[in-house]
C-alpha positions in Angstrom: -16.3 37.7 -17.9 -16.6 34.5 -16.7 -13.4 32.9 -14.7 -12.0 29.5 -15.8 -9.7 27.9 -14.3 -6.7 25.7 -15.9 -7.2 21.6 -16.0 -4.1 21.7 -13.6 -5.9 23.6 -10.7 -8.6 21.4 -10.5 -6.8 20.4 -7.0 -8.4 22.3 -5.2 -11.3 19.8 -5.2 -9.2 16.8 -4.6 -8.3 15.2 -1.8 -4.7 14.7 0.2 -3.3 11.5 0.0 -4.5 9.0 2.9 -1.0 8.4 4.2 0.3 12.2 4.0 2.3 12.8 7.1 2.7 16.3 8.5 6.3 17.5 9.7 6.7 20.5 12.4 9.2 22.9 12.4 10.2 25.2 15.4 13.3 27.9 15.4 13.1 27.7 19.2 12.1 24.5 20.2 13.2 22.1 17.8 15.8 20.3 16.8 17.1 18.7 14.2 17.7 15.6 15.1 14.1 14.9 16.1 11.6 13.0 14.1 9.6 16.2 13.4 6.6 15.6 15.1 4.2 18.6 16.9 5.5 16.9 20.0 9.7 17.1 18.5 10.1 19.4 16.3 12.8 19.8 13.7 14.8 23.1 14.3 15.4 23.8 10.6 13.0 23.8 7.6 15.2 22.0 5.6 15.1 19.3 8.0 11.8 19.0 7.0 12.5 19.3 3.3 14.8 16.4 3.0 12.4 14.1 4.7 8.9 15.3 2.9 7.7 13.3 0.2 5.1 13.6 -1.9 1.7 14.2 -0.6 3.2 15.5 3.0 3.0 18.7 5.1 5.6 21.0 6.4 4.1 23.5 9.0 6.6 25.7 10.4 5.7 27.7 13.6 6.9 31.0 14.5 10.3 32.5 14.2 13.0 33.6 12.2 14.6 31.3 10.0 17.8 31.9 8.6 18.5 29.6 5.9 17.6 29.0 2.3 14.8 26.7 1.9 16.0 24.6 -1.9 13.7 21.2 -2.0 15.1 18.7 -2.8 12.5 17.2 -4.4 8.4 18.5 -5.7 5.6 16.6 -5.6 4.0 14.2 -8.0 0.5 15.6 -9.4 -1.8 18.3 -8.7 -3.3 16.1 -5.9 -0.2 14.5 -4.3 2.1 18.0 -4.0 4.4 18.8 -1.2 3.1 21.4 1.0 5.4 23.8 3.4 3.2 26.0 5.2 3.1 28.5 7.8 1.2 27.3 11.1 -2.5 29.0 11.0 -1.7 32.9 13.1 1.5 32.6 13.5 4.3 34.5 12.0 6.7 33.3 10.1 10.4 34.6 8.5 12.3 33.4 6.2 15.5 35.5 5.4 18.3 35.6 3.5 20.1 37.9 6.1 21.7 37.7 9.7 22.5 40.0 12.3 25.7 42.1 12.5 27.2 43.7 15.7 30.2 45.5 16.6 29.1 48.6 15.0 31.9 51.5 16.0 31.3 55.3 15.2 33.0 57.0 12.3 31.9 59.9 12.5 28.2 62.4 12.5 25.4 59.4 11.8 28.1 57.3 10.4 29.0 54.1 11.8 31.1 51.2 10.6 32.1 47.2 11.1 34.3 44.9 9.9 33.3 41.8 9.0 35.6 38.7 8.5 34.9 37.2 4.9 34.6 33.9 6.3 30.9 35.1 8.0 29.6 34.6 4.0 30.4 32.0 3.5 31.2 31.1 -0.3 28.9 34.2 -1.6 29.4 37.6 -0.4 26.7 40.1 -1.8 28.9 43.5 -1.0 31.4 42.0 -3.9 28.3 41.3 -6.5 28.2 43.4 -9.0 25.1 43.9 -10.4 25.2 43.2 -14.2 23.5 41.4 -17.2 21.8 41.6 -20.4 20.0 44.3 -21.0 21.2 45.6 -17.8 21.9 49.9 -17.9 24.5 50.9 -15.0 23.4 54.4 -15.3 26.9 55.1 -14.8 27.7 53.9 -11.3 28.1 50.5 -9.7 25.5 48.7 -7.6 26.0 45.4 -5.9 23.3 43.3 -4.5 24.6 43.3 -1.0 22.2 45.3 1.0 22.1 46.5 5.0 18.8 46.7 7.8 17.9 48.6 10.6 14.8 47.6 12.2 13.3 46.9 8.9 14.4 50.2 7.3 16.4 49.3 4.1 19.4 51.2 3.1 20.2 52.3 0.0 23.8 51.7 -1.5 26.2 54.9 -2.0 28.5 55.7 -5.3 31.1 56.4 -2.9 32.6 56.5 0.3 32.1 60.1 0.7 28.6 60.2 0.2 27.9 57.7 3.5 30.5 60.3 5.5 27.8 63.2 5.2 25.4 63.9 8.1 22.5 61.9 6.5 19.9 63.3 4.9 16.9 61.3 3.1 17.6 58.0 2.2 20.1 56.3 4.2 22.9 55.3 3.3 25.8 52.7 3.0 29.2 51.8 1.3 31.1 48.6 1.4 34.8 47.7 0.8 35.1 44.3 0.1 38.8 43.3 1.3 40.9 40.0 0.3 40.0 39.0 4.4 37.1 41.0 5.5 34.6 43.2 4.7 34.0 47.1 5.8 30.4 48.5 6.0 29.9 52.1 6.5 26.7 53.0 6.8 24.6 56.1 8.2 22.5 55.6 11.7 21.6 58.9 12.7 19.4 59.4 16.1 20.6 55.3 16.6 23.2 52.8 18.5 23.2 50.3 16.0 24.7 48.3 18.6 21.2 48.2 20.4 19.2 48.2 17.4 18.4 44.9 14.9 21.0 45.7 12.1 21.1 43.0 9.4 23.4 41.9 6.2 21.8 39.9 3.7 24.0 36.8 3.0 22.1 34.9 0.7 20.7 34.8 -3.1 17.7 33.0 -2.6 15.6 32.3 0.2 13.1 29.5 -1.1 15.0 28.2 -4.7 15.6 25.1 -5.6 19.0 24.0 -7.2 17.5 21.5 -9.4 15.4 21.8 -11.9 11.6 20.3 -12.6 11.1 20.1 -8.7 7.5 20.2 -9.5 3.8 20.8 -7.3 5.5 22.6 -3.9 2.7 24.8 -2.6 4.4 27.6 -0.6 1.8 29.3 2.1 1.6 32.2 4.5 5.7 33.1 5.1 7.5 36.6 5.3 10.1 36.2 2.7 12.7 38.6 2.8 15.9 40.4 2.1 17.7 38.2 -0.8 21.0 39.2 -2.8 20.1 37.9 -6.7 21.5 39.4 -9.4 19.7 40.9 -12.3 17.2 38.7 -14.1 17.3 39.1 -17.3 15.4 36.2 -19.8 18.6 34.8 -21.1 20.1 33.2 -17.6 18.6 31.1 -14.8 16.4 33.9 -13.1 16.8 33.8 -9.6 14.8 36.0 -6.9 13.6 35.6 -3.3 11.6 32.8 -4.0 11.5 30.9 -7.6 10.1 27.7 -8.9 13.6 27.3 -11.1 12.7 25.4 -14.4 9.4 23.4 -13.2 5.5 22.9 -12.8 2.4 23.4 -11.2 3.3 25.4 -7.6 1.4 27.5 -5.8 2.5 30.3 -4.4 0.0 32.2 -1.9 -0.4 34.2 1.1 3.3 35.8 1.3 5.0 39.1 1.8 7.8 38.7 -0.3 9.8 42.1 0.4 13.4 43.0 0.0 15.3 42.0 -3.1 18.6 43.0 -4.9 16.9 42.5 -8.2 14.0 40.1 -8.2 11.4 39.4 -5.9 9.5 36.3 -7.3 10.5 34.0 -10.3 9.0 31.6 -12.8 11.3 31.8 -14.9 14.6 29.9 -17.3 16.7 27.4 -16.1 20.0 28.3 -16.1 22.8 27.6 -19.3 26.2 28.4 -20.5 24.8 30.6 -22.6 23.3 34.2 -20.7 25.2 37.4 -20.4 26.9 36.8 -23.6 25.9 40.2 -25.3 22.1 41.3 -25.8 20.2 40.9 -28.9 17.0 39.8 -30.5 18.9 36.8 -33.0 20.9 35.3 -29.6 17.3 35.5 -28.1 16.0 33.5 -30.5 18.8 31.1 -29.9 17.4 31.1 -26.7 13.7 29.8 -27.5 15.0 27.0 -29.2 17.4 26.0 -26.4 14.4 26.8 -24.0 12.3 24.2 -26.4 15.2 21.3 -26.1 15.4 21.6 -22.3 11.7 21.0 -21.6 9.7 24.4 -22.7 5.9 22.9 -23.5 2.8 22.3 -22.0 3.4 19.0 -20.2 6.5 20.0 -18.4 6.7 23.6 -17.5 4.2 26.0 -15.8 1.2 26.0 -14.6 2.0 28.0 -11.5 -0.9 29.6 -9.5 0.6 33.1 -7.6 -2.4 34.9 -5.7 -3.0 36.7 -2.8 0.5 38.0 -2.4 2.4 41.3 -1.6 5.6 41.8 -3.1 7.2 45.3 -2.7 10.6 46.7 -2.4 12.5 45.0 -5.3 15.0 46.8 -6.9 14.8 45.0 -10.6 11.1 43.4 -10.4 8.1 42.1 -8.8 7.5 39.1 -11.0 9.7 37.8 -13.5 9.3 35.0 -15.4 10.9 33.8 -19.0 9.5 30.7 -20.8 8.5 29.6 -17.0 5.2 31.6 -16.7 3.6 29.8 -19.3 -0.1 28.5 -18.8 -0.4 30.3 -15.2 -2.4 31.8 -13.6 -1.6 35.6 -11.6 -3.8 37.0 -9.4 -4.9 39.1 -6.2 -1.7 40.2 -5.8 -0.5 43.5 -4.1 2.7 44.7 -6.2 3.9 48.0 -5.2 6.9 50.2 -4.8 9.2 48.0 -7.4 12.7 49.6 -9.2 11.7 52.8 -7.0 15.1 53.6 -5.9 16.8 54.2 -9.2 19.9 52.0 -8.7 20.2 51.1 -12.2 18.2 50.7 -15.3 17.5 48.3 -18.0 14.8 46.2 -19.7 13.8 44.0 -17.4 12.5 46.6 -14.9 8.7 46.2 -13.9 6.3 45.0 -11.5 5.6 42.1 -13.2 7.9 41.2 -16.5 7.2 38.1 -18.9 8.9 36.9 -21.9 6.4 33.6 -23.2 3.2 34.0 -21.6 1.4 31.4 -23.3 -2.3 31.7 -22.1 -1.2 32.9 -19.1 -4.2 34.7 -17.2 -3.4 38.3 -15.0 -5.9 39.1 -13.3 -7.6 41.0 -10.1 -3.8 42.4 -9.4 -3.2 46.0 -7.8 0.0 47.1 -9.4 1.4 50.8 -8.2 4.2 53.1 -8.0 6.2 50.6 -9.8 8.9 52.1 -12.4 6.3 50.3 -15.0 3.3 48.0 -13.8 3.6 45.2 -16.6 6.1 44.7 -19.7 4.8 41.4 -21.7 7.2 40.5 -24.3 8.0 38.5 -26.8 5.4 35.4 -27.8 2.3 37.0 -25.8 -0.3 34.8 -27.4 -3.4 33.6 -25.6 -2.8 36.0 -22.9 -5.3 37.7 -20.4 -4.7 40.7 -18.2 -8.2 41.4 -17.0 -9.9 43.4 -13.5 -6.6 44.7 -12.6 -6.1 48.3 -11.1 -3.1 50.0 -12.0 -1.8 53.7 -11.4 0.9 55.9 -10.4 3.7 53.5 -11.9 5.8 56.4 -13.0 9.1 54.9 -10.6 8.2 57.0 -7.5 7.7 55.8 -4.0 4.8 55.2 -2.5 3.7 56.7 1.0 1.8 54.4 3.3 -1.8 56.3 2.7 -1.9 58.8 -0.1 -4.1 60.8 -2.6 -3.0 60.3 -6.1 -4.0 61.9 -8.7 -3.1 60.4 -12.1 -0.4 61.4 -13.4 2.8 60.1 -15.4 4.1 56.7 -15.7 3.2 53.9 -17.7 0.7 50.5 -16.6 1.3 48.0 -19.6 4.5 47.6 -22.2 3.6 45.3 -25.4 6.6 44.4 -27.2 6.9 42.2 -30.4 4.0 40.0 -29.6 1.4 39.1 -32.5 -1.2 38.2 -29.9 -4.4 36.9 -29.7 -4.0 39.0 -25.6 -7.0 39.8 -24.3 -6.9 43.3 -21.9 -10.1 43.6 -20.4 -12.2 45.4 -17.6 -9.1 47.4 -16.3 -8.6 50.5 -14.2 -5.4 52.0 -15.9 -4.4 55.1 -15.0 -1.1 56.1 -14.8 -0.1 58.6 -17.6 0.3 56.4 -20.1 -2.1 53.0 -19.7 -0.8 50.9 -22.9 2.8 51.3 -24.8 2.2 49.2 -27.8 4.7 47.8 -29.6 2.8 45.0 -30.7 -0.3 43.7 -32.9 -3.0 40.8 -32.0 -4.2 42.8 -28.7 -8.3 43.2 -27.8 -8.6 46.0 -25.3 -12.4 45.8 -24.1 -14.0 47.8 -21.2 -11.3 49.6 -19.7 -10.9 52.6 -17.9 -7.6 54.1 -19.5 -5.9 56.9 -20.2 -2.8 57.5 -22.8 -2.4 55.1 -25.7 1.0 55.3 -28.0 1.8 52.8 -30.2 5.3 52.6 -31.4 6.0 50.2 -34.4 9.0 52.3 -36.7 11.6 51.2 -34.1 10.3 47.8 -33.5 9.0 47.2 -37.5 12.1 44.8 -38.6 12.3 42.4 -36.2 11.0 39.2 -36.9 9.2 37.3 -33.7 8.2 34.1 -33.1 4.0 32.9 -32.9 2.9 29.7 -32.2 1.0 27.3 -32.8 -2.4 27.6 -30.6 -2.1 26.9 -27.0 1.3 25.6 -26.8 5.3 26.0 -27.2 5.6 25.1 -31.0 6.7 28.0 -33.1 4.2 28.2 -35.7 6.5 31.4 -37.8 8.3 34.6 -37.3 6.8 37.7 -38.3 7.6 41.2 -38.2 6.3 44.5 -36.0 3.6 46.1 -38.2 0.8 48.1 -36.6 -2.8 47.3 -36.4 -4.8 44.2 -35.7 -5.8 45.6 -32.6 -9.0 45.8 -31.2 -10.7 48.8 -29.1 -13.9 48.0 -28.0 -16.4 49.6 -25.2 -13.6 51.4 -23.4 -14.0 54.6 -21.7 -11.0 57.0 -22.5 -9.6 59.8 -20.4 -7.1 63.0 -21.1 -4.4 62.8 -22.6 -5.9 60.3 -25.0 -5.6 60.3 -29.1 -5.9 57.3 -31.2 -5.1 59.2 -34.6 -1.5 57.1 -34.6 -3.6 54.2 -35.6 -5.3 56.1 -38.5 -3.1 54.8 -41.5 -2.3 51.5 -39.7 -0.8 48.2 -41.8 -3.1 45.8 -40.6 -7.1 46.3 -40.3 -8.0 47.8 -37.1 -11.5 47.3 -35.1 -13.0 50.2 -32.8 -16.3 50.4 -31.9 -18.1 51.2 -28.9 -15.8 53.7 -27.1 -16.1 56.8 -25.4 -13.6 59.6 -25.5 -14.0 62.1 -22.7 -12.4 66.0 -22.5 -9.4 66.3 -24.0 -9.2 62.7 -26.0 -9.5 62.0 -29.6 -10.7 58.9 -31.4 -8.6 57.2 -34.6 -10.2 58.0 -37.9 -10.9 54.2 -38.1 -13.3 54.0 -35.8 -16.5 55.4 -38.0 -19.0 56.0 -34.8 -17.4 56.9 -31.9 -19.1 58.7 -29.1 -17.7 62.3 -27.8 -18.4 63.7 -24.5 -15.7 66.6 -25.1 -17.1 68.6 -22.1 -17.3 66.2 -19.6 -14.3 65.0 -17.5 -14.5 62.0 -15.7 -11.2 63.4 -12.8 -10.1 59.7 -11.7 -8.1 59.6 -8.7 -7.0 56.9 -6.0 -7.2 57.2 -2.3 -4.9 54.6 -0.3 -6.3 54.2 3.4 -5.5 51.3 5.5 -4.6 48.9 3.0 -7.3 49.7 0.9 -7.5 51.4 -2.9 -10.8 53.7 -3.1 -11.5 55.6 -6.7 -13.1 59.0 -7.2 -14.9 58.6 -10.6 -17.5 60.7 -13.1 -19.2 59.0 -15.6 -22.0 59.7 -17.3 -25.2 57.7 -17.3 -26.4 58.9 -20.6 -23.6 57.1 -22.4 -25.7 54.0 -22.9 -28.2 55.8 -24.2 -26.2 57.7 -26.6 -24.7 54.8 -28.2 -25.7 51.3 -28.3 -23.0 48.4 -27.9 -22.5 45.1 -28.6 -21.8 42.5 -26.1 -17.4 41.4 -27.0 -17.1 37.4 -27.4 -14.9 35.6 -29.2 -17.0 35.9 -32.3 -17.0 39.3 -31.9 -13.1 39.6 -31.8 -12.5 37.0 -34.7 -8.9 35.7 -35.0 -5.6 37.4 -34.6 -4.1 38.0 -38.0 -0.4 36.7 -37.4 -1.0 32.9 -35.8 -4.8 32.6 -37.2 -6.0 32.3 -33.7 -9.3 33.4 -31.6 -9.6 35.0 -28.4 -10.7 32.2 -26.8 -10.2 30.4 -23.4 -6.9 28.2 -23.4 -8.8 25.0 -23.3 -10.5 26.9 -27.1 -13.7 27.4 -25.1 -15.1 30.3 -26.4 -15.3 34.0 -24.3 -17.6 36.2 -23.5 -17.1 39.8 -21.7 -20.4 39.6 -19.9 -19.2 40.5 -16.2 -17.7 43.2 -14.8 -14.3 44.5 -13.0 -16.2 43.4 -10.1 -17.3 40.0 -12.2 -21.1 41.7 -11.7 -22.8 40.5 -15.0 -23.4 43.2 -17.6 -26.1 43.2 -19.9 -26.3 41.5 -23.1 -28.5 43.9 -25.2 -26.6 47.2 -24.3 -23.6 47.3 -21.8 -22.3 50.1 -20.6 -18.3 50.9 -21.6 -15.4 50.8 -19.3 -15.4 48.5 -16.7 -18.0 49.1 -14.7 -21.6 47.8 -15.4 -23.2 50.3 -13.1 -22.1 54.1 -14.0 -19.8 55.3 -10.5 -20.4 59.1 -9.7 -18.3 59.4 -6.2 -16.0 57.2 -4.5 -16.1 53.2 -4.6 -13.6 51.2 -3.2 -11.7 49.0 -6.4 -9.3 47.3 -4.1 -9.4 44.3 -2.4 -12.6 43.7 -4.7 
């Protein structure tokens, strides 16, 4: 498939400005009252920020910084952006927690300290309660206050009690939030914390700005770590570790971003009067048209670029992004170990979780052991999810190496969307690859395992599509099935597709292959079945690395003959009367592979692999 690139990223060829000046940025030699110069240093990167304007650099050098980065202003164009960098090898934090000492022994593993109220500031996370729409307590409290040892995150108790217990598993902690100060408990067995580096995270964000429309920051090569946001749901202003808060065009590359209450990175909603007034689907259309008034179309918002990224260890999600994701771009990202922990629950749980994503392209990510990989909702039109590698997203935690088979869990959640979304040359294989509540979807080539639609629950409610390529709300129209495309794909056990059999809308299948234990929909009139054979897909992790075991069978190009998938191909999603089709209406073509290896036109071979794999091949980095 060929990769295009938006209009917006075109920077990448253009040049800085002439008279861009470049600020340092030291945590142990600078200060702040320098000029920030390699030769004087300022101590703080908010130093820097205030006096960066557009077309400048801000290279901080190694340390911990302690502070939230919020710039006060963006750059001006694609070409003319604000850069804050790390320095080239060096290593760089930025947190959103400080050190605590004083620890005194309680008793068995458990210590505690008291901590004046004052030492917060004007925001203490241990008296945050986590809440929100669409938020499930799961009957207990959780706050987004959160304690380190030595990089080992602890993990909030119900009650006092609990932490008193000689520790076993996760460790623990419980806070009592006083009118004066604040008491941690928490469990250190085998440790002084006293001579360890025991941290409290103190602030919501880390790199956030307060304004919105603080447009083309580039943000490059930082750790970015342990923030207190609260849940993230698509009716508030969604803060997270890092966020672009209600603006366009940044780039966000190169980071661990590890460590978050809820969120972990955010391109999503400004923030209203309006959120956490009571869920529902008629308040959230209330919200797209306040989102339209404040800015929501093509011109102002989104564009973001997010690549080559790790972001693990959120407790809500990896990506989030209402309205704010629109017309981005996703990829080469490492999401893992996300809403693993089972705090809480709710709808807004996953590694990455969109409401709007308005030819928004996800692609090349390596999503696992998430609670759910991807949950795309609402006003998923002109979307593309494409050579990503998902599995094991069944809310377990990962180990650092393992052997997974595939087994439960869920990769991608379509809900209320009337497409056109692409899904193309995946590798999904956690139990369930697609929950479909939706219509207007084209999955080509892919490598996937359980398929259940689900329309009954979903059938009334009315949805917004647009008009091609932008924010303008074409219609609302309801949740029937069909409309969906399966083409080329390469199914694995469990598998049926006899719920699309007596479908509402016309259905197209053609081209797939259904393995041991899978059955084809009766609307697909020549499909090929290789009942005996069983492909056994299974992931190896080994240092850093994602390596599948695969059978396939050579003979199913032979047995069946295919068509190459383009736009003609696909024709037009029924609801908004719109092609699959690049977002500048350029025409597609699936003629590459998962490893963007061209296929061939006469005859390619299903799933997402051009060349058959018998044995191991490594899927991840690509």
């Amino acid at each position: 498939m060929k990769m295009k690139l938006f209009p917006t990223f075109l920077f990448l060829a253009a040049a800085m400005s002439t008279f861009a000046t470049e600020f340092h940025v030291s945590s142990t030699k600078g200060n702040d009252a320098s000029d920030g110069s390699a030769q004087k240093p300022f101590k703080t990167i908010m130093a820097a920020a205030n006096k960066a304007m557009p077309g400048d650099i801000i290279t901080i050098h190694a340390g911990i910084y302690r502070e939230t980065v919020a710039p006060p202003r963006g750059g001006e164009s694609p070409s003319k952006r604000i850069t804050y960098q790390a320095a080239k090898g060096e290593n760089v934090i930025i947190t959103g927690s400080e050190p605590v000492t004083g620890w005194t022994r309680e008793q068995s593993d458990t210590w505690k300290v008291v901590i004046p109220n004052t030492f917060f500031g004007d925001y203490n996370p241990f008296g945050d309660l986590i809440t929100g729409d669409w938020f499930h307590p799961q009957g207990r409290t959780a706050h987004t206050g959160s304690v380190y040892i030595d990089d080992q995150w602890l993990k909030e108790a119900t009650a006092l009690d609990q932490v008193l217990q000689p520790a076993t598993g996760a460790l623990l902690f419980f806070a009592e939030v006083g009118s004066e100060s604040t008491v941690v408990h928490a469990q250190f067995p085998d440790k002084d914390p006293n001579r360890a580096q025991v941290e409290v995270n103190v602030r919501q964000t880390v790199f956030y700005p307060t304004k919105n429309f603080i447009n083309y920051i580039t943000v490059r090569g930082f750790i970015l770590q342990n923030a207190a946001p609260n849940w993230a749901p698509p009716t508030i202003e969604q803060k997270a570790i890092i966020g672009t808060n209600w603006s366009k065009g940044w780039i966000i590359e190169n980071n661990l971003i590890r460590n978050s209450a809820c969120a972990g990175l955010s391109l999503g909603k400004y923030g209203d009067d309006w959120g956490n007034n009571g869920p529902g689907y008629k308040d959230w259309n209330l919200t797209i048209e306040r989102a339209l008034k404040n800015g929501w179309n093509k011109d102002s918002i989104g564009h973001h670029l997010v690549r080559n990224n790790e972001i693990r260890e959120c407790d809500e999600v990896g990506i989030v992004g209402a309205f704010g994701g629109a017309f981005s771009i996703i990829e080469r990202n490492h999401i893992h170990d996300i809403a693993v922990r089972g705090l809480f629950g709710g709808a807004e749980l996953a590694g990455i979780k969109f409401h709007g994503a308005i030819d928004t392209y996800i692609r090349d990510n390596w999503i696992h052991h998430c609670i759910r990989g991807m949950h795309l909702d609402w006003m998923t039109q002109g979307t593309q999810i494409t050579g990503n590698l998902m599995h094991n997203n069944d809310g377990r935690p990962s180990g650092k190496v393992g052997f997974y088979e595939a087994g439960g869990g869920q990769d991608i959640f379509l809900e209320v969307n009337h497409g056109p979304c692409l899904i193309a040359n995946n590798i999904l294989l956690s139990g369930q690859s697609i929950f479909n509540a939706a219509h207007g979807t084209a999955f080509v080539h892919n490598l996937m395992r359980k398929v259940d639609p689900s329309f009954d629950r979903w059938l009334p409610r009315k949805t917004p599509y647009l008009l091609p390529h932008g924010t303008a709300i074409a219609g609302q129209y309801d949740n029937r099935s069909g409309d969906d495309r399966f083409l080329n794909n390469i199914f694995i056990a469990p598998t049926t597709l006899a719920h699309y059999n007596t479908s509402s809308l016309p259905m197209t299948m053609e081209g797939n292959v259904f393995t041991k234990g899978c059955l084809p929909s009766a609307q697909e009139k020549k499909p090929l079945l290789d009942s005996g054979f069983g492909p056994k897909p299974a992931i190896e992790i080994r240092n850093g690395q994602a390596w599948l075991r695969l059978s396939s069978s050579p003979a199913w190009v032979m047995e069946q003959k295919r068509r190459l998938v383009t736009t003609e191909l696909l024709g037009k999603a029924i609801v908004p009367q719109q092609a699959f089709e690049y977002s500048d209406g350029s025409p597609l073509c699936i003629d590459t592979d998962y490893f963007d290896r061209k296929r061939k036109a006469s005859n390619p071979f299903p799933g997402p692999f051009e060349t058959p794999v018998n044995g191991e091949i490594k899927v991840w980095p690509k």
